[in-house]
C-alpha positions as CSV (number, residue, x, y, z in Angstrom):
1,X,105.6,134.6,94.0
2,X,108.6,132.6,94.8
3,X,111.2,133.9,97.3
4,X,114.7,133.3,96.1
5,X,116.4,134.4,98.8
6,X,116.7,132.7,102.6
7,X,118.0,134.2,105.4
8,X,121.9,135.5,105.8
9,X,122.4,135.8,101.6
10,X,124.2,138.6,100.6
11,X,122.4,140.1,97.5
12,X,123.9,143.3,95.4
13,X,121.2,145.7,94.1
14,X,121.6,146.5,90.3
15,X,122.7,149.9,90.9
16,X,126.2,148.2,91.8
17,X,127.1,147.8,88.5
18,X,127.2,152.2,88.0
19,X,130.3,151.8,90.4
20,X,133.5,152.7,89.8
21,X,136.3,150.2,90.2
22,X,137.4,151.4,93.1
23,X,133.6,152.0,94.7
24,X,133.8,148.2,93.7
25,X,135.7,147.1,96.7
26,X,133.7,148.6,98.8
27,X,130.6,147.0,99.9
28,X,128.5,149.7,98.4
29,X,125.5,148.6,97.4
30,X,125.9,144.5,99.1
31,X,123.3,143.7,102.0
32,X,122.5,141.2,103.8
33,X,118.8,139.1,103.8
34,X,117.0,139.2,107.3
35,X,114.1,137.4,105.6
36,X,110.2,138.2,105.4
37,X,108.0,139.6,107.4
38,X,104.6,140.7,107.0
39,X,103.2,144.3,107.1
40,X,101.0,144.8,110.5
41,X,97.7,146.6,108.2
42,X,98.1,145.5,105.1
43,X,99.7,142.0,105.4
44,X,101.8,142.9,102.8
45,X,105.0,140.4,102.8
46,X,108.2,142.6,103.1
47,X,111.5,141.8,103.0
48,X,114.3,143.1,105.3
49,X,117.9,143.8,104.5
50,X,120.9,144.9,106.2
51,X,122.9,147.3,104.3
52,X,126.3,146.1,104.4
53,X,128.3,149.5,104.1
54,X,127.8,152.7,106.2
55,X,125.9,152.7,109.0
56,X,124.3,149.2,108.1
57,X,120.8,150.8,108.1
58,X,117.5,148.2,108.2
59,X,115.8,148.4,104.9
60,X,111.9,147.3,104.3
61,X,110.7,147.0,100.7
62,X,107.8,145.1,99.5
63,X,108.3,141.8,98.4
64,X,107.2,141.9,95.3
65,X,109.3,144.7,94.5
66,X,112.3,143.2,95.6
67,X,111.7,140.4,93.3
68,X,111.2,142.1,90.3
69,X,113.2,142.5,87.2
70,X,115.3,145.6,86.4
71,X,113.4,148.3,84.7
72,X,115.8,148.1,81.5
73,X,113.9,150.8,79.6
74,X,115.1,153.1,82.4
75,X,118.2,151.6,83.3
76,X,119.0,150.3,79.5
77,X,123.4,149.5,80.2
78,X,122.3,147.7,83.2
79,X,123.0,144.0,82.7
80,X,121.6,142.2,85.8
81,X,117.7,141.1,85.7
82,X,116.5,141.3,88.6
83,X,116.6,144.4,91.1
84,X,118.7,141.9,93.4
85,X,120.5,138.8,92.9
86,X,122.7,136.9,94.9
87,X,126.6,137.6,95.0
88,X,128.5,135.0,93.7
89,X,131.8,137.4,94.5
């Protein structure tokens, strides 16, 4: 698995694209790549965000996970791939 991403990108999750216009200029859904680290038990690689809008929680998801594509059979209107992808904004 191949990590796209290095640290200080700003990625959008796929779930920007539901905004309104107006929710748009937020930065709803935008955050910011901390990189990888690795889970303490399972040595799991995960990645850390920043969330870029309220309280700019720390997020930890599984690497793998963050990589992968869009569920489009769930999310069918959605037109980005993957889960996240860099903003080109």
């Amino acid at each position: 698995m191949i990590n796209r991403f290095c640290s200080g990108d700003i990625v959008r999750h796929f779930k920007r694209e539901t905004l309104s216009d107006d929710e748009r200029k937020t930065n709803k859904y935008l955050y910011e790549i901390v990189g990888v680290a690795t889970h303490s038990e399972t040595r799991e690689p995960m990645m850390i965000y920043k969330a870029l809008y309220d309280d700019g929680g720390l997020f930890a998801r599984p690497l793998e996970m963050f990589l992968s594509e869009v569920d489009h059979e769930k999310y069918p209107d959605v037109k980005q791939k993957y889960r996240f992808e860099l903003v080109n904004e």
